[in-house]
N, C-alpha and C positions, 0 to 999 in steps of 0.2 A: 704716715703723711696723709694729711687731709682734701690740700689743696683748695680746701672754699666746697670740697664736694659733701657728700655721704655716698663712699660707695659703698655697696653691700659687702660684706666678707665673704659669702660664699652664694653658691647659685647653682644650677643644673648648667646652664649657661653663661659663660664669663661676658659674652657680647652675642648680638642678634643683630645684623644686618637686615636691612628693607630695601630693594632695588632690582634692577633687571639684571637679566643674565644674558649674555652677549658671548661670539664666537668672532674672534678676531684673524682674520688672512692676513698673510705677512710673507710677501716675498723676499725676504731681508732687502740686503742692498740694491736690488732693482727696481726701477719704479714699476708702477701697475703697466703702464702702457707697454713695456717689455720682459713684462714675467712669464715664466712657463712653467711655476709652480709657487705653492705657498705653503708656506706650514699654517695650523690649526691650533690658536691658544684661546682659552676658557677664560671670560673676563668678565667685565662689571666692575665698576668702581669702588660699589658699594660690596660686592661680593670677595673683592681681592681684598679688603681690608678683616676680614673675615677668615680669607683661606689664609693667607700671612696669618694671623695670630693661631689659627691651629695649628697649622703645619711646621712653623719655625718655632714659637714659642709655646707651646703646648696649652694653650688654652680651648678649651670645649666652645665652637661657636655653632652657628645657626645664620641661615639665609633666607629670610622669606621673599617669594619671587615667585615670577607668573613661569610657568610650562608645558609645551607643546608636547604632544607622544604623538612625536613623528623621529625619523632615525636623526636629526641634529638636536633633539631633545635629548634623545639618548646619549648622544654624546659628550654633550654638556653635564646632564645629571651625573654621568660615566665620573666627570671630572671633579665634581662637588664632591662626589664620595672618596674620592683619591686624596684630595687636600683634606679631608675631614672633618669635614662643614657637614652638622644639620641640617636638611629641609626641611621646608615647610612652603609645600607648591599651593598655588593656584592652579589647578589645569584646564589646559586648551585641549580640544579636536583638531585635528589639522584636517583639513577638506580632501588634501593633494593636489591641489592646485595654485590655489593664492593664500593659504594660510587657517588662521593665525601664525605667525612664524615667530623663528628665535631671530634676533636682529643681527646682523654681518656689520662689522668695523673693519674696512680696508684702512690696512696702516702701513706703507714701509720706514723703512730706517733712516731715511737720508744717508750723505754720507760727506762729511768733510764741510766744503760752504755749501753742500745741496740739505737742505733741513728735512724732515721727514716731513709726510704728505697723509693726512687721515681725511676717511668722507666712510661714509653710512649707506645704506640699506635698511633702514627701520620703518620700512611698507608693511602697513597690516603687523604690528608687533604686540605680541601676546604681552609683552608688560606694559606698552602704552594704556592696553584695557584696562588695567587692576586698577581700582575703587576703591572707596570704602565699606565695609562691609564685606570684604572680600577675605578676610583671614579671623578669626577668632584669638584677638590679642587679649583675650581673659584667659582664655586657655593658654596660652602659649607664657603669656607672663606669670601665668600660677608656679609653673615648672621652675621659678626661680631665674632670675635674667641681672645680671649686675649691670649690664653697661648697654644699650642701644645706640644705632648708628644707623645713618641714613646721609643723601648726598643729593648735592645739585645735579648732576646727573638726571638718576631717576626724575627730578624735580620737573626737568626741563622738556618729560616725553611728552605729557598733553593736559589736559587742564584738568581730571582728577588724579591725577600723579602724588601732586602737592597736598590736594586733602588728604589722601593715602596718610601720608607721611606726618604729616599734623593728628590727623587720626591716632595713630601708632606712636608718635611724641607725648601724647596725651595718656594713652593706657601706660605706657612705658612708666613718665612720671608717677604714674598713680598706684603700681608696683613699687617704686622706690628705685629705679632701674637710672643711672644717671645715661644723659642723652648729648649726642655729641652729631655733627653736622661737616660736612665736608663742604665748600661752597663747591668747587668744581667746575666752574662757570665755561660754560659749550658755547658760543654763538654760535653754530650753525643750527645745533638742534632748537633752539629760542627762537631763529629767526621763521620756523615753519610755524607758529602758533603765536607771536607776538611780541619779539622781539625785545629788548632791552629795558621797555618801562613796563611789560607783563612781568618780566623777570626779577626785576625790582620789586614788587609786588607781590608775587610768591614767596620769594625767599625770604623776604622781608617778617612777614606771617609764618613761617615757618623757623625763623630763628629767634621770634619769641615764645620758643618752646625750647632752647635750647643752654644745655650748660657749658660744652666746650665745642668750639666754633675753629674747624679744620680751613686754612686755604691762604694762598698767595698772594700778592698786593694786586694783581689785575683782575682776581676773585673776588676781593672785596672791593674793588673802585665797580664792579661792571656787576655784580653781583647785590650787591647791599648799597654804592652808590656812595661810599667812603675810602678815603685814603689809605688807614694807616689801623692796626691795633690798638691805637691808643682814641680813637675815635668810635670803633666797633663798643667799647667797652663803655665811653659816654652814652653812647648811642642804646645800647643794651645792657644796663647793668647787671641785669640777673647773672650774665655769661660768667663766669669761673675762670676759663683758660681761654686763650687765643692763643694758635699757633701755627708760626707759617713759615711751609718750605722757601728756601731762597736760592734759587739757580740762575746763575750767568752763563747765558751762552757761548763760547768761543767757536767752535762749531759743532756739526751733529756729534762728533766722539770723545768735544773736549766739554767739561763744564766745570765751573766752578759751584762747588756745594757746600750750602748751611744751612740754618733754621734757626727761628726763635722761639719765642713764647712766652705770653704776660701771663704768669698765675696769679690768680687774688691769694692775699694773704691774711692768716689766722685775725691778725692785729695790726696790720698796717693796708695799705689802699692797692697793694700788689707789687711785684717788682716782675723785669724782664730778664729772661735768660736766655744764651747767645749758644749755638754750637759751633764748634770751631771750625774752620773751614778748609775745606781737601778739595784739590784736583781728581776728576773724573775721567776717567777713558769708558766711553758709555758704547756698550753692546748693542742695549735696544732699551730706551729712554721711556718707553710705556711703562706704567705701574707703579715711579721712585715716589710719587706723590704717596700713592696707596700704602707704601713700602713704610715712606716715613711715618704716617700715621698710624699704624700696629705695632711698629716700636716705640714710638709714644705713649699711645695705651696700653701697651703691655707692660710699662714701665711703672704706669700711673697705676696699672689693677696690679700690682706686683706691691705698691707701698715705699717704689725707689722715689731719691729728692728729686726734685723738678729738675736740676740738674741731670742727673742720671739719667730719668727719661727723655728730658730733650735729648743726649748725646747717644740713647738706643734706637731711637726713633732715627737720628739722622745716619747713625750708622747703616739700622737696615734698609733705608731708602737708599745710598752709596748703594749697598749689595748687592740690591733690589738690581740695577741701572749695571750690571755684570752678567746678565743671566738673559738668556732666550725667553720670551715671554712676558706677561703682565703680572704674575703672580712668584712668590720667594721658592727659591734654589736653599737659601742658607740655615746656616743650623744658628741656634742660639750662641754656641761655643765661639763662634765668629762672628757676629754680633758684638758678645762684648768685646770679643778679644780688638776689635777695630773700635768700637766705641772709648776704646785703654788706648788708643792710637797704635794698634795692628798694623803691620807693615803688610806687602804682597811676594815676601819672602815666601821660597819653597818653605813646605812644609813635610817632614820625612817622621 
Protein backbone atom coordinates (compact mmCIF):
# COMPACT_ATOMS: atom_id res chain seq x y z
CA UNK A 1 0.00 0.00 0.00
CA UNK A 2 1.04 3.36 -1.00
CA UNK A 3 -1.40 5.65 0.21
CA UNK A 4 -0.42 8.82 -2.08
CA UNK A 5 3.12 8.40 0.02
CA UNK A 6 6.63 6.94 -0.98
CA UNK A 7 7.84 5.56 1.94
CA UNK A 8 11.14 4.19 2.11
CA UNK A 9 11.30 0.37 2.56
CA UNK A 10 14.00 0.25 4.87
CA UNK A 11 16.21 2.80 6.97
CA UNK A 12 18.43 2.69 9.99
CA UNK A 13 15.45 4.59 11.44
CA UNK A 14 11.86 3.65 10.77
CA UNK A 15 10.75 7.40 12.31
CA UNK A 16 12.79 10.31 14.08
CA UNK A 17 10.94 12.56 16.22
CA UNK A 18 11.90 16.45 16.81
CA UNK A 19 10.52 18.08 20.13
CA UNK A 20 11.13 18.64 23.78
CA UNK A 21 11.37 16.34 26.40
CA UNK A 22 9.46 16.92 29.47
CA UNK A 23 8.89 15.22 33.19
CA UNK A 24 5.31 15.04 34.06
CA UNK A 25 4.20 15.09 38.29
CA UNK A 26 1.07 13.38 38.60
CA UNK A 27 -0.51 13.05 41.85
CA UNK A 28 -3.24 10.68 40.33
CA UNK A 29 -6.51 11.24 41.82
CA UNK A 30 -5.66 14.35 44.05
CA UNK A 31 -5.47 17.62 42.93
CA UNK A 32 -2.08 19.59 43.30
CA UNK A 33 -3.41 21.74 46.15
CA UNK A 34 -3.74 18.46 48.28
CA UNK A 35 -1.00 16.13 47.12
CA UNK A 36 1.75 14.67 49.36
CA UNK A 37 3.32 12.98 46.60
CA UNK A 38 3.64 12.35 42.68
CA UNK A 39 4.83 9.96 40.51
CA UNK A 40 7.51 10.85 37.73
CA UNK A 41 6.52 10.03 34.01
CA UNK A 42 8.96 10.92 30.88
CA UNK A 43 6.90 12.66 28.13
CA UNK A 44 6.76 14.91 25.24
CA UNK A 45 4.50 14.67 22.59
CA UNK A 46 6.63 14.39 20.06
CA UNK A 47 8.74 11.92 21.94
CA UNK A 48 5.87 9.56 23.18
CA UNK A 49 4.99 8.88 19.57
CA UNK A 50 8.51 7.61 19.21
CA UNK A 51 8.84 5.66 22.37
CA UNK A 52 5.21 3.84 21.48
CA UNK A 53 6.51 2.75 18.06
CA UNK A 54 9.75 1.10 19.67
CA UNK A 55 8.63 -0.19 22.65
CA UNK A 56 5.27 -1.75 21.47
CA UNK A 57 5.74 -2.11 17.87
CA UNK A 58 9.21 -2.82 17.40
CA UNK A 59 10.38 -0.30 15.25
CA UNK A 60 13.89 1.43 15.53
CA UNK A 61 13.23 5.35 16.39
CA UNK A 62 15.19 8.25 17.27
CA UNK A 63 14.33 11.77 19.35
CA UNK A 64 16.07 14.67 18.61
CA UNK A 65 15.86 17.15 21.69
CA UNK A 66 17.56 19.69 23.64
CA UNK A 67 19.25 18.30 27.27
CA UNK A 68 20.39 19.43 30.43
CA UNK A 69 23.31 17.29 32.46
CA UNK A 70 21.89 17.93 35.59
CA UNK A 71 20.33 14.89 37.66
CA UNK A 72 16.42 15.47 35.98
CA UNK A 73 18.30 15.15 32.72
CA UNK A 74 19.42 12.05 33.80
CA UNK A 75 16.42 10.92 34.47
CA UNK A 76 14.93 11.56 31.48
CA UNK A 77 17.71 10.47 29.24
CA UNK A 78 17.56 7.16 32.01
CA UNK A 79 13.93 6.81 30.33
CA UNK A 80 14.74 7.31 26.47
CA UNK A 81 17.02 4.58 26.74
CA UNK A 82 14.48 2.19 28.52
CA UNK A 83 11.72 2.79 25.83
CA UNK A 84 14.46 2.48 23.10
CA UNK A 85 14.52 5.60 21.55
CA UNK A 86 17.69 6.98 19.91
CA UNK A 87 19.20 10.21 20.72
CA UNK A 88 20.38 12.85 19.38
CA UNK A 89 20.83 15.66 22.19
CA UNK A 90 21.44 19.30 22.03
CA UNK A 91 23.15 19.93 25.19
CA UNK A 92 22.77 22.36 28.02
CA UNK A 93 24.89 23.27 31.27
CA UNK A 94 22.72 23.69 34.09
CA UNK A 95 24.19 26.62 36.28
CA UNK A 96 22.32 25.07 39.52
CA UNK A 97 20.40 27.60 40.11
CA UNK A 98 18.02 28.78 37.31
CA UNK A 99 18.82 26.42 34.61
CA UNK A 100 18.62 25.83 31.48
CA UNK A 101 16.11 23.19 32.84
CA UNK A 102 13.94 20.11 31.62
CA UNK A 103 10.33 21.55 31.63
CA UNK A 104 7.70 20.07 34.64
CA UNK A 105 4.02 19.35 33.33
CA UNK A 106 1.67 19.20 36.53
CA UNK A 107 -1.09 17.00 35.42
CA UNK A 108 -3.60 15.17 37.66
CA UNK A 109 -6.28 12.78 36.78
CA UNK A 110 -9.63 14.23 37.51
CA UNK A 111 -11.93 12.03 38.51
CA UNK A 112 -15.61 11.39 37.65
CA UNK A 113 -17.34 15.26 36.86
CA UNK A 114 -13.98 16.81 38.22
CA UNK A 115 -11.87 16.75 34.73
CA UNK A 116 -8.09 16.64 35.01
CA UNK A 117 -6.27 19.94 35.64
CA UNK A 118 -2.55 20.51 33.51
CA UNK A 119 -0.29 23.89 34.01
CA UNK A 120 3.51 24.07 33.26
CA UNK A 121 6.75 25.16 34.54
CA UNK A 122 8.69 25.75 31.26
CA UNK A 123 10.91 28.83 32.85
CA UNK A 124 14.24 28.96 31.32
CA UNK A 125 13.58 25.56 29.12
CA UNK A 126 16.39 24.04 27.45
CA UNK A 127 14.06 23.11 24.30
CA UNK A 128 12.52 26.44 24.19
CA UNK A 129 16.35 27.38 23.11
CA UNK A 130 16.96 24.81 20.10
CA UNK A 131 17.28 26.71 16.64
CA UNK A 132 18.27 25.98 13.66
CA UNK A 133 21.31 25.00 13.19
CA UNK A 134 21.22 23.24 16.12
CA UNK A 135 21.39 19.45 15.04
CA UNK A 136 23.12 18.15 11.81
CA UNK A 137 20.04 16.78 9.85
CA UNK A 138 22.51 15.76 6.91
CA UNK A 139 24.06 13.57 9.07
CA UNK A 140 21.50 12.26 10.91
CA UNK A 141 19.23 11.65 7.58
CA UNK A 142 22.24 9.92 5.90
CA UNK A 143 21.81 7.10 8.40
CA UNK A 144 18.53 6.26 6.53
CA UNK A 145 15.16 7.83 8.26
CA UNK A 146 11.82 6.57 6.61
CA UNK A 147 9.41 8.51 8.27
CA UNK A 148 9.79 12.11 10.30
CA UNK A 149 7.48 13.52 12.91
CA UNK A 150 7.22 16.57 14.60
CA UNK A 151 4.20 18.36 16.62
CA UNK A 152 2.46 21.63 17.78
CA UNK A 153 3.61 21.22 20.86
CA UNK A 154 7.33 21.77 20.39
CA UNK A 155 5.85 24.40 17.92
CA UNK A 156 4.23 26.36 20.37
CA UNK A 157 7.66 26.90 22.82
CA UNK A 158 9.00 30.18 21.37
CA UNK A 159 9.59 31.69 18.02
CA UNK A 160 12.55 29.56 16.82
CA UNK A 161 10.79 26.40 17.64
CA UNK A 162 8.79 26.43 14.46
CA UNK A 163 11.89 27.32 12.11
CA UNK A 164 13.57 24.22 14.00
CA UNK A 165 10.85 22.17 12.72
CA UNK A 166 10.47 23.61 8.99
CA UNK A 167 14.28 23.31 9.05
CA UNK A 168 14.09 19.56 9.76
CA UNK A 169 10.70 19.19 7.39
CA UNK A 170 12.92 20.34 4.76
CA UNK A 171 16.13 18.04 5.15
CA UNK A 172 13.73 15.14 6.03
CA UNK A 173 11.89 15.79 2.46
CA UNK A 174 15.15 16.02 0.78
CA UNK A 175 16.11 12.48 2.24
CA UNK A 176 13.04 10.90 0.93
CA UNK A 177 11.88 10.66 4.62
CA UNK A 178 7.87 11.10 4.53
CA UNK A 179 6.87 13.76 7.12
CA UNK A 180 4.00 13.86 9.32
CA UNK A 181 2.78 16.64 11.94
CA UNK A 182 0.61 16.41 15.02
CA UNK A 183 -1.33 19.71 15.46
CA UNK A 184 -1.60 19.40 19.30
CA UNK A 185 -2.74 22.77 19.79
CA UNK A 186 -1.85 24.06 23.75
CA UNK A 187 -3.51 27.51 24.35
CA UNK A 188 -1.75 28.25 27.32
CA UNK A 189 1.64 27.68 25.86
CA UNK A 190 0.53 30.17 22.67
CA UNK A 191 -0.80 32.57 24.82
CA UNK A 192 2.93 33.53 26.42
CA UNK A 193 4.25 34.40 22.97
CA UNK A 194 1.20 35.25 20.90
CA UNK A 195 -1.53 33.72 21.15
CA UNK A 196 -4.08 32.32 18.52
CA UNK A 197 -3.12 34.45 15.17
CA UNK A 198 1.00 33.75 15.90
CA UNK A 199 -0.21 30.21 16.03
CA UNK A 200 -2.11 30.44 12.97
CA UNK A 201 0.78 31.51 11.40
CA UNK A 202 3.37 28.92 12.45
CA UNK A 203 1.70 26.17 11.89
CA UNK A 204 0.30 27.35 8.94
CA UNK A 205 3.98 27.47 7.49
CA UNK A 206 4.92 24.56 8.86
CA UNK A 207 2.16 22.32 7.44
CA UNK A 208 3.25 23.26 3.96
CA UNK A 209 5.94 20.94 4.52
CA UNK A 210 3.90 18.25 5.40
CA UNK A 211 2.37 14.90 4.11
CA UNK A 212 0.25 13.38 6.94
CA UNK A 213 -1.42 15.96 9.15
CA UNK A 214 -2.10 14.20 12.90
CA UNK A 215 -4.95 16.12 15.24
CA UNK A 216 -8.61 16.63 16.52
CA UNK A 217 -11.38 19.06 15.26
CA UNK A 218 -10.42 21.75 17.88
CA UNK A 219 -6.70 21.22 16.53
CA UNK A 220 -7.57 22.13 13.35
CA UNK A 221 -10.31 24.96 13.93
CA UNK A 222 -7.71 26.80 16.50
CA UNK A 223 -4.70 25.58 14.99
CA UNK A 224 -4.86 25.81 11.03
CA UNK A 225 -8.21 28.02 11.53
CA UNK A 226 -10.54 25.14 9.64
CA UNK A 227 -13.39 23.04 10.53
CA UNK A 228 -13.16 19.74 9.32
CA UNK A 229 -10.58 17.17 7.12
CA UNK A 230 -12.15 17.69 4.26
CA UNK A 231 -11.30 21.46 4.36
CA UNK A 232 -7.44 20.89 5.59
CA UNK A 233 -7.11 19.06 2.36
CA UNK A 234 -8.55 21.98 0.04
CA UNK A 235 -6.65 24.05 1.96
CA UNK A 236 -3.47 21.90 1.48
CA UNK A 237 -3.39 19.71 -1.09
CA UNK A 238 -0.05 18.22 -0.99
CA UNK A 239 -1.26 16.44 2.48
CA UNK A 240 -1.76 12.53 1.86
CA UNK A 241 -3.65 11.53 5.11
CA UNK A 242 -5.48 13.40 7.67
CA UNK A 243 -6.33 11.74 10.60
CA UNK A 244 -8.17 12.54 13.67
CA UNK A 245 -8.68 11.16 17.06
CA UNK A 246 -12.35 11.53 18.12
CA UNK A 247 -13.25 11.46 21.96
CA UNK A 248 -16.46 12.20 23.79
CA UNK A 249 -16.34 12.99 27.15
CA UNK A 250 -18.72 11.54 29.72
CA UNK A 251 -16.52 12.02 32.49
CA UNK A 252 -12.77 11.84 33.47
CA UNK A 253 -13.09 7.75 33.49
CA UNK A 254 -15.72 7.35 30.83
CA UNK A 255 -15.03 8.26 27.20
CA UNK A 256 -16.31 7.31 24.22
CA UNK A 257 -13.56 6.51 21.47
CA UNK A 258 -12.89 6.65 17.62
CA UNK A 259 -10.95 8.09 14.84
CA UNK A 260 -10.92 8.76 11.19
CA UNK A 261 -8.82 9.47 8.40
CA UNK A 262 -8.92 10.78 4.60
CA UNK A 263 -6.32 8.93 2.66
CA UNK A 264 -5.66 10.24 -1.03
CA UNK A 265 -6.18 7.59 -3.31
CA UNK A 266 -3.98 5.85 -6.20
CA UNK A 267 -6.83 6.86 -8.78
CA UNK A 268 -9.62 8.52 -7.29
CA UNK A 269 -9.65 12.00 -5.01
CA UNK A 270 -9.37 9.89 -1.64
CA UNK A 271 -11.98 8.23 0.53
CA UNK A 272 -12.50 8.42 4.39
CA UNK A 273 -12.17 5.70 7.00
CA UNK A 274 -14.08 5.47 10.26
CA UNK A 275 -12.95 3.25 13.38
CA UNK A 276 -15.43 1.70 15.19
CA UNK A 277 -16.31 3.00 18.41
CA UNK A 278 -15.65 1.56 22.10
CA UNK A 279 -16.37 2.64 25.52
CA UNK A 280 -13.31 3.75 27.69
CA UNK A 281 -12.77 3.42 31.54
CA UNK A 282 -9.60 5.80 31.30
CA UNK A 283 -6.88 5.40 34.04
CA UNK A 284 -4.84 8.45 33.20
CA UNK A 285 -6.20 10.09 29.62
CA UNK A 286 -2.42 11.73 28.83
CA UNK A 287 -0.76 10.14 25.94
CA UNK A 288 -4.22 8.20 23.96
CA UNK A 289 -3.54 10.99 21.28
CA UNK A 290 0.31 10.00 21.08
CA UNK A 291 -1.01 6.37 21.48
CA UNK A 292 -3.26 6.71 18.53
CA UNK A 293 -0.82 7.96 16.22
CA UNK A 294 2.10 5.21 16.50
CA UNK A 295 -0.52 2.71 15.86
CA UNK A 296 -1.37 4.51 12.93
CA UNK A 297 2.09 4.69 11.64
CA UNK A 298 3.16 1.67 12.40
CA UNK A 299 0.39 0.28 10.45
CA UNK A 300 1.07 2.77 7.56
CA UNK A 301 5.22 1.82 7.75
CA UNK A 302 4.02 -1.99 8.19
CA UNK A 303 2.12 -1.71 4.27
CA UNK A 304 -1.49 -2.59 6.40
CA UNK A 305 -4.81 -1.20 4.30
CA UNK A 306 -5.76 2.29 5.66
CA UNK A 307 -8.25 0.33 7.17
CA UNK A 308 -6.06 -1.76 9.24
CA UNK A 309 -4.02 1.04 10.31
CA UNK A 310 -6.80 3.32 11.40
CA UNK A 311 -8.23 0.34 13.65
CA UNK A 312 -4.25 -0.16 15.20
CA UNK A 313 -3.90 3.23 15.75
CA UNK A 314 -7.15 3.54 17.60
CA UNK A 315 -6.82 0.41 19.35
CA UNK A 316 -3.41 1.49 20.80
CA UNK A 317 -4.66 4.82 21.90
CA UNK A 318 -7.80 2.65 23.82
CA UNK A 319 -4.66 0.87 25.51
CA UNK A 320 -2.74 3.77 25.72
CA UNK A 321 -5.81 5.53 28.22
CA UNK A 322 -5.37 1.94 30.57
CA UNK A 323 -1.91 2.34 31.77
CA UNK A 324 -0.10 4.72 34.36
CA UNK A 325 1.72 7.31 32.42
CA UNK A 326 1.91 9.18 28.95
CA UNK A 327 3.77 6.51 27.14
CA UNK A 328 2.57 2.39 26.09
CA UNK A 329 2.38 -0.50 28.62
CA UNK A 330 1.08 -2.85 25.71
CA UNK A 331 2.44 -5.32 23.49
CA UNK A 332 1.57 -5.62 19.82
CA UNK A 333 -0.21 -9.02 20.53
CA UNK A 334 -2.91 -6.82 22.24
CA UNK A 335 -3.01 -4.32 19.89
CA UNK A 336 -4.25 -6.44 17.35
CA UNK A 337 -5.79 -8.71 19.32
CA UNK A 338 -8.37 -5.37 20.37
CA UNK A 339 -8.02 -3.76 17.07
CA UNK A 340 -10.08 -7.89 15.99
CA UNK A 341 -12.31 -6.43 18.70
CA UNK A 342 -10.53 -7.95 21.85
CA UNK A 343 -12.71 -8.25 24.77
CA UNK A 344 -11.07 -7.43 28.67
CA UNK A 345 -11.69 -11.18 29.37
CA UNK A 346 -9.00 -12.79 31.87
CA UNK A 347 -6.52 -13.95 29.95
CA UNK A 348 -4.91 -17.58 31.50
Amino acid sequence: MTYGLDIPSDGALGLLSLGALVYRLDPGVIPFRKATECKIHVSGGEFNVAANLANCFGVPTGIASAMVDYPIGDLIAERVRAMGVHPFYKRFEHDGVTGPNMATVYSDRGYGVRPPVVFYNRANEAGAMLKPGDFDWQAIFAQGVRWFHSGGIFAALSATTGDLIVEAMQAAKAAGAVVSFDLNFRQKLWNVWGGGDRAQAVVRRIVQNVNVLVGNEEDLQKGLGISEAADAVKTYPHLKIVATSLREVHSANRHTWSATAWVAGETTNGQTYTAPKCELDVYDRVGGGDGFAAGFFYGLLAGESPEEALKLGWAHGALVTSFPGDTTMATLDQVRAFAKGGSARIQR
